[in-house]
N, CA, C and O of each residue as an XYZ file, in Angstrom:
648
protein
N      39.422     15.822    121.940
C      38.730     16.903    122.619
C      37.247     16.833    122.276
O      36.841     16.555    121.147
N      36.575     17.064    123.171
C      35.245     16.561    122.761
C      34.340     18.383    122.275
O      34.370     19.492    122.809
N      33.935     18.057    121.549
C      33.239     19.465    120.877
C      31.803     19.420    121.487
O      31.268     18.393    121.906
N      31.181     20.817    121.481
C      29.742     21.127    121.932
C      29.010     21.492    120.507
O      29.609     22.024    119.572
N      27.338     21.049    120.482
C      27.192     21.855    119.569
C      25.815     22.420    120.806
O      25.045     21.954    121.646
N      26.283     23.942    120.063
C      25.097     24.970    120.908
C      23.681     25.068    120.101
O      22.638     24.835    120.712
N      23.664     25.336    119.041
C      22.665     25.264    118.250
C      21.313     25.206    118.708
O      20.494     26.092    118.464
N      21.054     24.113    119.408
C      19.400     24.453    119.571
C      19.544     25.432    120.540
O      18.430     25.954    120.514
N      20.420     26.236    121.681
C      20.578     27.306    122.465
C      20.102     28.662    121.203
O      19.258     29.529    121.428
N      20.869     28.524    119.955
C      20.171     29.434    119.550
C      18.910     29.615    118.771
O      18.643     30.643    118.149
N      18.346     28.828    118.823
C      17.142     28.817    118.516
C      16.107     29.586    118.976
O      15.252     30.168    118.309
N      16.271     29.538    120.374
C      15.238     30.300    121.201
C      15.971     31.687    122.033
O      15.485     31.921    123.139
N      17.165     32.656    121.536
C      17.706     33.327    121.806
C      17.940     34.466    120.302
O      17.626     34.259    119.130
N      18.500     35.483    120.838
C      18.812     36.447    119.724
C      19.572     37.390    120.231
O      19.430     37.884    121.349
N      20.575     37.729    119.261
C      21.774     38.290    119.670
C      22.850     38.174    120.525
O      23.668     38.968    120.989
N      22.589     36.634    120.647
C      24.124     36.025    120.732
C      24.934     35.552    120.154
O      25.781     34.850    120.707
N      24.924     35.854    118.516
C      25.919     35.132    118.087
C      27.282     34.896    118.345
O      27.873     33.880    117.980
N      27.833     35.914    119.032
C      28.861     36.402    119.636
C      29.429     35.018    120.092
O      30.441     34.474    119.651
N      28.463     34.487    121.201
C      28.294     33.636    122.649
C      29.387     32.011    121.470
O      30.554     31.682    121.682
N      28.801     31.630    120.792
C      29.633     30.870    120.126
C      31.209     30.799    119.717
O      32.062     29.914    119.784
N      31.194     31.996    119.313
C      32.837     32.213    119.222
C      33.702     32.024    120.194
O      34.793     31.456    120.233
N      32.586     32.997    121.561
C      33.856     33.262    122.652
C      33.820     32.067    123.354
O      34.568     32.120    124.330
N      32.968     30.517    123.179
C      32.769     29.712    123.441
C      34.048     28.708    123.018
O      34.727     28.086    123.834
N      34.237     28.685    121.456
C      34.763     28.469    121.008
C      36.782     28.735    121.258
O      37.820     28.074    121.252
N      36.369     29.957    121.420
C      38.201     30.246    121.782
C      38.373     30.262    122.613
O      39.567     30.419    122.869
N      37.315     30.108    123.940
C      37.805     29.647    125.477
C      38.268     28.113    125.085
O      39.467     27.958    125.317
N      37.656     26.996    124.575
C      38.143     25.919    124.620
C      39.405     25.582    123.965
O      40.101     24.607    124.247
N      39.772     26.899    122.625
C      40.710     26.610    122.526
C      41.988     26.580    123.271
O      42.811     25.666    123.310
N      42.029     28.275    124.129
C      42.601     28.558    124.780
C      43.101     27.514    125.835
O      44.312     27.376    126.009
N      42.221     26.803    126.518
C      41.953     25.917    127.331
C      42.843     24.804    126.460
O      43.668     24.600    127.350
N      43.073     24.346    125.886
C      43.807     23.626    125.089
C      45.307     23.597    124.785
O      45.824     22.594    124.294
N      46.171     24.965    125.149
C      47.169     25.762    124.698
C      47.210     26.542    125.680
O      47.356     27.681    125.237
N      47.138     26.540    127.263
C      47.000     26.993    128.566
C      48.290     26.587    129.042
O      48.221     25.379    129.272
N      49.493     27.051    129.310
C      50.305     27.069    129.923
C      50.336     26.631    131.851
O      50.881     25.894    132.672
N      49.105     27.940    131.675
C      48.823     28.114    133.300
C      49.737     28.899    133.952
O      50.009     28.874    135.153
N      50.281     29.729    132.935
C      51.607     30.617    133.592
C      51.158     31.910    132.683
O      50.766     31.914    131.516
N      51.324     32.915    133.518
C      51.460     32.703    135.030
C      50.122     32.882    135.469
O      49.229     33.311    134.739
N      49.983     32.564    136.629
C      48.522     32.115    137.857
C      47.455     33.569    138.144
O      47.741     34.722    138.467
N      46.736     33.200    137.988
C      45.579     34.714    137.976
C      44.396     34.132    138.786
O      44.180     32.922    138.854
N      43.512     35.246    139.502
C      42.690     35.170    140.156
C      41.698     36.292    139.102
O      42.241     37.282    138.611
N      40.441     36.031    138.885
C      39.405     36.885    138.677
C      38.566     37.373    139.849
O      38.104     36.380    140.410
N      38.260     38.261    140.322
C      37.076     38.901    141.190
C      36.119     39.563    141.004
O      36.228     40.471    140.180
N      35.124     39.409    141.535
C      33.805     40.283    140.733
C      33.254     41.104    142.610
O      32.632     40.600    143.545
N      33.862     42.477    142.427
C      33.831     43.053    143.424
C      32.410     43.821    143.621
O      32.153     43.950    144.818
N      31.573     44.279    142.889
C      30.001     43.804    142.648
C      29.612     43.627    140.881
O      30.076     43.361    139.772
N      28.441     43.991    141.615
C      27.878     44.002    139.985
C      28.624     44.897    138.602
O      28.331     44.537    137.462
N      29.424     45.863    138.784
C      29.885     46.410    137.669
C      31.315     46.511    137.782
O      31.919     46.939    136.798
N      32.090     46.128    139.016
C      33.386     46.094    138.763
C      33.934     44.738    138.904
O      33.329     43.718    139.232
N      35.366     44.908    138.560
C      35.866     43.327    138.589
C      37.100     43.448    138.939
O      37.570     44.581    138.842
N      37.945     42.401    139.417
C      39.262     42.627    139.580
C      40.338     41.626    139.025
O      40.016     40.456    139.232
N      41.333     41.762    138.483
C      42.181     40.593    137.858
C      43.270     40.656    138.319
O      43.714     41.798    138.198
N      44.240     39.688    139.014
C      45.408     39.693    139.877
C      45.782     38.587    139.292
O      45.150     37.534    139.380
N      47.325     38.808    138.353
C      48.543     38.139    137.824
C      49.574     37.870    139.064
O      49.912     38.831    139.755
N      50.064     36.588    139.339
C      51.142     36.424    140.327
C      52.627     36.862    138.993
O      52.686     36.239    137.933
N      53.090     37.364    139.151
C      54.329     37.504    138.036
C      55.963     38.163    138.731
O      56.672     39.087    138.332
N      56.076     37.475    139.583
C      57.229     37.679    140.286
C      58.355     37.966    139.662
O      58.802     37.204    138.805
N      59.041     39.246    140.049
C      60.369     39.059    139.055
C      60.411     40.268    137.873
O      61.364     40.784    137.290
N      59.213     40.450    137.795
C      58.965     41.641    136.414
C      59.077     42.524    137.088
O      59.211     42.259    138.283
N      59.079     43.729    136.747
C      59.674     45.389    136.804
C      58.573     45.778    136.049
O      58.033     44.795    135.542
N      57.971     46.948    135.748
C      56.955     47.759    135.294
C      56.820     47.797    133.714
O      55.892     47.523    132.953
N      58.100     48.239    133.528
C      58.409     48.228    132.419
C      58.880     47.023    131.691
O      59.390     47.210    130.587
N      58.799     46.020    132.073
C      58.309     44.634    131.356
C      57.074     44.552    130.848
O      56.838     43.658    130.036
N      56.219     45.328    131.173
C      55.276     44.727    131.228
C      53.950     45.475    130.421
O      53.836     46.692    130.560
N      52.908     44.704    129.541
C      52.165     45.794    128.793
C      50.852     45.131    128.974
O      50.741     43.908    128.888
N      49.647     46.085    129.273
C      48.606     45.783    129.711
C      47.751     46.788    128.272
O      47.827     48.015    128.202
N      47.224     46.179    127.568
C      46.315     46.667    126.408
C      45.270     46.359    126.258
O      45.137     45.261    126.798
N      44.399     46.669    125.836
C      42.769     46.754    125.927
C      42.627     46.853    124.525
O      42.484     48.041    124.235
N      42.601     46.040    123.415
C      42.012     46.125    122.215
C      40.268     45.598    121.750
O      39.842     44.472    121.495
N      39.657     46.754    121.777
C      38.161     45.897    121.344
C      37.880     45.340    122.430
O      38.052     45.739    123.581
N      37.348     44.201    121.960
C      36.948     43.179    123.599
C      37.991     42.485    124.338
O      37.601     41.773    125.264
N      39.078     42.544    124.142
C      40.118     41.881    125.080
C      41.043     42.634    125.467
O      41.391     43.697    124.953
N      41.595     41.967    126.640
C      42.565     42.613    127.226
C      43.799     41.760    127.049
O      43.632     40.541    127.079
N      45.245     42.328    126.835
C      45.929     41.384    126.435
C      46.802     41.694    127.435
O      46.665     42.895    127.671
N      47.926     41.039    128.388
C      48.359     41.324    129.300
C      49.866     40.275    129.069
O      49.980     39.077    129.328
N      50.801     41.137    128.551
C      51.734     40.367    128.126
C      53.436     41.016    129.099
O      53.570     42.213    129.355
N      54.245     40.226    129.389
C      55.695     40.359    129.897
C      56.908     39.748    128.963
O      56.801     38.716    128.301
N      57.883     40.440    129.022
C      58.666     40.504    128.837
C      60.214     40.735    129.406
O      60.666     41.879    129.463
N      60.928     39.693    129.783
C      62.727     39.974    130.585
C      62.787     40.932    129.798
O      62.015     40.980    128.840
N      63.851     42.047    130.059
C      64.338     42.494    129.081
C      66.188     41.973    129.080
O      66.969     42.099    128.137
N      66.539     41.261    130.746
C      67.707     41.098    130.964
C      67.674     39.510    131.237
O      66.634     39.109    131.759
N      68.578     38.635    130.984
C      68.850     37.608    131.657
C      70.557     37.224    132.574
O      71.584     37.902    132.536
N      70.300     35.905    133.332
C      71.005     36.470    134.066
C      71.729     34.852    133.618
O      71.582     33.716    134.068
N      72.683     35.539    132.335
C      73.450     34.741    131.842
C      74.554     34.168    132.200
O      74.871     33.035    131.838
N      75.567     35.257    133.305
C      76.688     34.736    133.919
C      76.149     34.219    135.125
O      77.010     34.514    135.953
N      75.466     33.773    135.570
C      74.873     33.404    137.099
C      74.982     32.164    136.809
O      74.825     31.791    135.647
N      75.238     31.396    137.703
C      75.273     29.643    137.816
C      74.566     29.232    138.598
O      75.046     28.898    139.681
N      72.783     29.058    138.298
C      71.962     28.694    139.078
C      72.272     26.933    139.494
O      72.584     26.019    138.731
N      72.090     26.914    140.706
C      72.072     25.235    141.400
C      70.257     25.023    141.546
O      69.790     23.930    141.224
N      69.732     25.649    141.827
C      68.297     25.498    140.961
C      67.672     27.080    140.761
O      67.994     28.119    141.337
N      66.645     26.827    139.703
C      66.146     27.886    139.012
C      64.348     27.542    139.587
O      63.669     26.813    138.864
N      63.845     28.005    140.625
C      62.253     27.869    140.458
C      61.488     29.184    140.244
O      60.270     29.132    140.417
N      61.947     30.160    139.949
C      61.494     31.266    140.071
C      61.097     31.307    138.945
O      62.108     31.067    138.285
N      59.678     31.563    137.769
C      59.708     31.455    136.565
C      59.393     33.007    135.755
O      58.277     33.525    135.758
N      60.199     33.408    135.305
C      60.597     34.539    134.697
C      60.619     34.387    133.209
O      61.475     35.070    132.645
N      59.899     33.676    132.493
C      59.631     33.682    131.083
C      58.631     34.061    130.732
O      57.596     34.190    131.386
N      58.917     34.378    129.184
C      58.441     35.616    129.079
C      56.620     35.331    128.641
O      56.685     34.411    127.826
N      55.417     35.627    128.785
C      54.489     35.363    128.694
C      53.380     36.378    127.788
O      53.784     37.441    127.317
N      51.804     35.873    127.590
C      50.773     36.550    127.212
C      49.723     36.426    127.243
O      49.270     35.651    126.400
N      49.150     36.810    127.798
C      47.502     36.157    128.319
C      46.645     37.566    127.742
O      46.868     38.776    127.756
N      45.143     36.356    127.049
C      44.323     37.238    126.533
C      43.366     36.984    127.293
O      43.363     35.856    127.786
N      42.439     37.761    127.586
C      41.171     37.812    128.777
C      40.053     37.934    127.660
O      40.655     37.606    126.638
N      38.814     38.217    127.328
C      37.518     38.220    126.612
C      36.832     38.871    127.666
O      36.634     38.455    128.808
N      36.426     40.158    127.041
C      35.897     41.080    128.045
C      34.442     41.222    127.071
O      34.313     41.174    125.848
N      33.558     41.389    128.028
C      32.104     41.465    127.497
C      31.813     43.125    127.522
O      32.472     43.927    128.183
N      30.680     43.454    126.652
C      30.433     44.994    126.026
C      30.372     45.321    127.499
O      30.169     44.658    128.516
N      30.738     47.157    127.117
C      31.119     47.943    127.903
C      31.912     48.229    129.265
O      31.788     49.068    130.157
N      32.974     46.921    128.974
C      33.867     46.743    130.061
C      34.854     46.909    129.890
O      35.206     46.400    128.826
N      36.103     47.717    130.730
C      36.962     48.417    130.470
C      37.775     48.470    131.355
O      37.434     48.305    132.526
N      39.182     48.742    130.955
C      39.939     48.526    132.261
C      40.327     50.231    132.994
O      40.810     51.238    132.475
N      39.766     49.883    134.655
C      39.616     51.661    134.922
C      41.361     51.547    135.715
O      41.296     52.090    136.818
N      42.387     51.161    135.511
C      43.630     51.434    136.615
C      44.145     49.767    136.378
O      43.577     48.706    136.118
N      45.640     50.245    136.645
C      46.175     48.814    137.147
C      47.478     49.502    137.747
O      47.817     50.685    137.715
N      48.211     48.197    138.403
C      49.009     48.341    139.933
C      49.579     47.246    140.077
O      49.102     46.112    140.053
N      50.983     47.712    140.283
C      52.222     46.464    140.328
C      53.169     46.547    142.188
O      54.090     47.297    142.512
N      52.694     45.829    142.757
C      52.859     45.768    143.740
C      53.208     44.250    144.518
O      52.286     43.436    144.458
N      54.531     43.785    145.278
C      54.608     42.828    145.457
C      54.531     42.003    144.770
O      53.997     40.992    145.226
N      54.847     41.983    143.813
C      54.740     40.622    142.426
C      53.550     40.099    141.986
O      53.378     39.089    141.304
N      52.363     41.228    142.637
C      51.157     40.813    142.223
C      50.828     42.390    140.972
O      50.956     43.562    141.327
N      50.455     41.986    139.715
C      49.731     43.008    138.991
C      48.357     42.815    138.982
O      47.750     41.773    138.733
N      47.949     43.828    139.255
C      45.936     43.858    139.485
C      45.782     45.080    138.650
O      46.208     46.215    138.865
N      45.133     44.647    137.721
C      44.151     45.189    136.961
C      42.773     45.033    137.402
O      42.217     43.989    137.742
N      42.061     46.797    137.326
C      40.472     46.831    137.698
C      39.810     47.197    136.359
O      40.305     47.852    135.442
N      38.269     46.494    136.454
C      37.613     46.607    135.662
C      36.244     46.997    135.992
O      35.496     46.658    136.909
N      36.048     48.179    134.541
C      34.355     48.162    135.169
C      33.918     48.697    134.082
O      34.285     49.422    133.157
N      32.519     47.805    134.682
C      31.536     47.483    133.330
C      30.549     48.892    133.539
O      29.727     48.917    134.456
N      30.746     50.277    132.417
C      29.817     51.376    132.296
C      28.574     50.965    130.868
O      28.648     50.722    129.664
N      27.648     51.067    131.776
C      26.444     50.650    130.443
C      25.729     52.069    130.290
O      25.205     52.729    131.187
N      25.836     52.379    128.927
C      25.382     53.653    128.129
C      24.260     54.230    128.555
O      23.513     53.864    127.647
N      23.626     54.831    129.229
C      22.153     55.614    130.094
C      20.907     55.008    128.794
O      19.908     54.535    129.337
N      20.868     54.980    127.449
C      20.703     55.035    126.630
C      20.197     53.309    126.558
O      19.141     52.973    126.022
N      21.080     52.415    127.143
C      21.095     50.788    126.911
C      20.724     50.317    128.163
O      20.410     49.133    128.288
N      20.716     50.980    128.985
C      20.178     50.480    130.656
C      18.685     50.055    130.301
O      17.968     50.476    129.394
N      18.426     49.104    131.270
C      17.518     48.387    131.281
C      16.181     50.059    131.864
O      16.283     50.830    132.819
N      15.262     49.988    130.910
C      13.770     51.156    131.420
C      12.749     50.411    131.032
O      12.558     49.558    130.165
N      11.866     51.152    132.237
C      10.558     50.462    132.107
C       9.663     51.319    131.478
O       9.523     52.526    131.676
N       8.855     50.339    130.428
C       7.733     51.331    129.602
C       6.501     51.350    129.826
O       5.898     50.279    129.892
N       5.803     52.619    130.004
C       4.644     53.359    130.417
C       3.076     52.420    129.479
O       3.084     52.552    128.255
N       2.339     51.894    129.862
C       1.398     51.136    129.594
C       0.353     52.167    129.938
O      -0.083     52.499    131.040
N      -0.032     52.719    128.363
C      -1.045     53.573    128.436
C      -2.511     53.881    127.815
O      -2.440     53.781    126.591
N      -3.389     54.110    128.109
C      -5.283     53.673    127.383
C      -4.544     54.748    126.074
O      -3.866     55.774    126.009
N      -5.369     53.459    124.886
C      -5.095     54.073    123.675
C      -5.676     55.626    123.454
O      -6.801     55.755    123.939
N      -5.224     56.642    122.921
C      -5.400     57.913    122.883
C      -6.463     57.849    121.767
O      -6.498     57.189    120.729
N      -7.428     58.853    122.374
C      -8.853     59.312    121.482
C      -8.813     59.291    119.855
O      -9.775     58.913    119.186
N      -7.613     59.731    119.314
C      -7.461     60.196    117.973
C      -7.150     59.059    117.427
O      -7.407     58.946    116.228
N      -6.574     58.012    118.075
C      -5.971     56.546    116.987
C      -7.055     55.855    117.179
O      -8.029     55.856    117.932
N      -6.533     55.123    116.092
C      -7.941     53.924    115.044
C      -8.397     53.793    116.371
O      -9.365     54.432    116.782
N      -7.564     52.766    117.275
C      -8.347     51.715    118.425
C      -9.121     53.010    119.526
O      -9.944     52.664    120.374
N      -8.881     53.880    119.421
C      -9.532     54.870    119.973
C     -10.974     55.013    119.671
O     -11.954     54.667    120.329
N     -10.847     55.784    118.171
C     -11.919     55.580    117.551
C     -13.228     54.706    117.447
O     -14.439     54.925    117.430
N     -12.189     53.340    117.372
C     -12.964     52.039    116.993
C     -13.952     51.992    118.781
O     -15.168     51.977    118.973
N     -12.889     51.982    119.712
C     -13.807     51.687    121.094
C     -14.803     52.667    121.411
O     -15.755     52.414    122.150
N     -14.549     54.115    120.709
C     -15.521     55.144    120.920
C     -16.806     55.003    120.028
O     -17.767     55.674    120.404
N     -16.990     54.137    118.765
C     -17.613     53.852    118.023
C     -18.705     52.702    118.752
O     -19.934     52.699    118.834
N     -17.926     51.990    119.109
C     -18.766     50.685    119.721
C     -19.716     51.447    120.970
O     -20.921     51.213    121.068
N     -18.934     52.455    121.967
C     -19.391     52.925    122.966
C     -20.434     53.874    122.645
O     -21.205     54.247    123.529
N     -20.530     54.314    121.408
C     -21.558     55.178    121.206
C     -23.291     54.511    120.497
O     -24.434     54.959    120.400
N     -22.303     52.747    120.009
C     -23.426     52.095    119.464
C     -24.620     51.406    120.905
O     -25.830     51.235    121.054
N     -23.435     51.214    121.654
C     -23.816     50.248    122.887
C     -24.843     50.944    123.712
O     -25.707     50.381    124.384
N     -24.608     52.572    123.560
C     -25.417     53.931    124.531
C     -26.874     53.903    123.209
O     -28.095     53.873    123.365
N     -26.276     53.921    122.352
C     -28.142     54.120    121.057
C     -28.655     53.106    121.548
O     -29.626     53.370    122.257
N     -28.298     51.597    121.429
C     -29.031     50.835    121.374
C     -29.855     50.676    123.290
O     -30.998     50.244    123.438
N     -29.234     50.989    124.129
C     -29.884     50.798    125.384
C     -30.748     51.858    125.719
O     -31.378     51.831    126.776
């Protein structure tokens, strides 16, 4: 497996240390990927998102959708099998699974919905009024501070001397 090193990325950045880790356990993940069962991500705009599991076969209550910290863990469970049945083939895949997602700050899961063998979970990203991006007021230094002073000083030398 071939490894990255990010390093000079952080050089000229700050406050991503994060960005390494989740770098890191995507490739692992990626490594130990089943691919079961099949998911679609959607980014329905800028602050919501949508995640759709194909999981045919599960019942509601198979099934547990948790939000710990930054991930979402989205795991099933049979609770029955269908032991006296004499399948001549079996393609339907009904084992039991767990998928972890890596959700970035302030994203959260608002609803999810089991419908047609598709589970969709929605997501949306609320950023704190407090952490939103504001623009700051660029203003002539005020009379009373030093640089105030100092330019009123010069301006009063510049008026004696002319």
């Amino acid at each position: 497996m071939t490894r990255y090193d990010f390093s000079p990325l952080f050089r000229s950045t700050i406050g991503f240390d994060r960005m390494a880790g989740l770098l890191d356990t995507a490739m692992k993940a990626a490594d130990h990927d089943s691919g079961y069962p099949p998911y679609d991500i959607m980014q329905a705009d800028d602050d919501r998102y949508r995640l759709t599991l194909s999981i045919a076969g599960f019942s509601e209550d198979e099934l547990t959708v948790e939000q710990q910290d930054r991930e979402l863990v989205v795991s099933g469970s049979k609770n029955t099998r269908d032991n006296e049945a004499s399948f001549l083939h079996r393609g339907i895949a009904t084992r039991d699974f767990r998928r972890v997602f890596q959700l970035a700050d302030h994203v959260s899961v608002s609803g999810a919905n089991l419908s047609n063998g598709l589970l969709t979970i929605d997501l949306l990203r609320e950023v704190p009024e407090d952490q939103k991006p504001r623009r700051i007021e660029i203003r002539e230094s005020a009379p009373g501070s030093l640089l105030g002073k100092a330019k009123k000083l010069l301006s009063d030398k510049s008026a004696k001397a002319a």
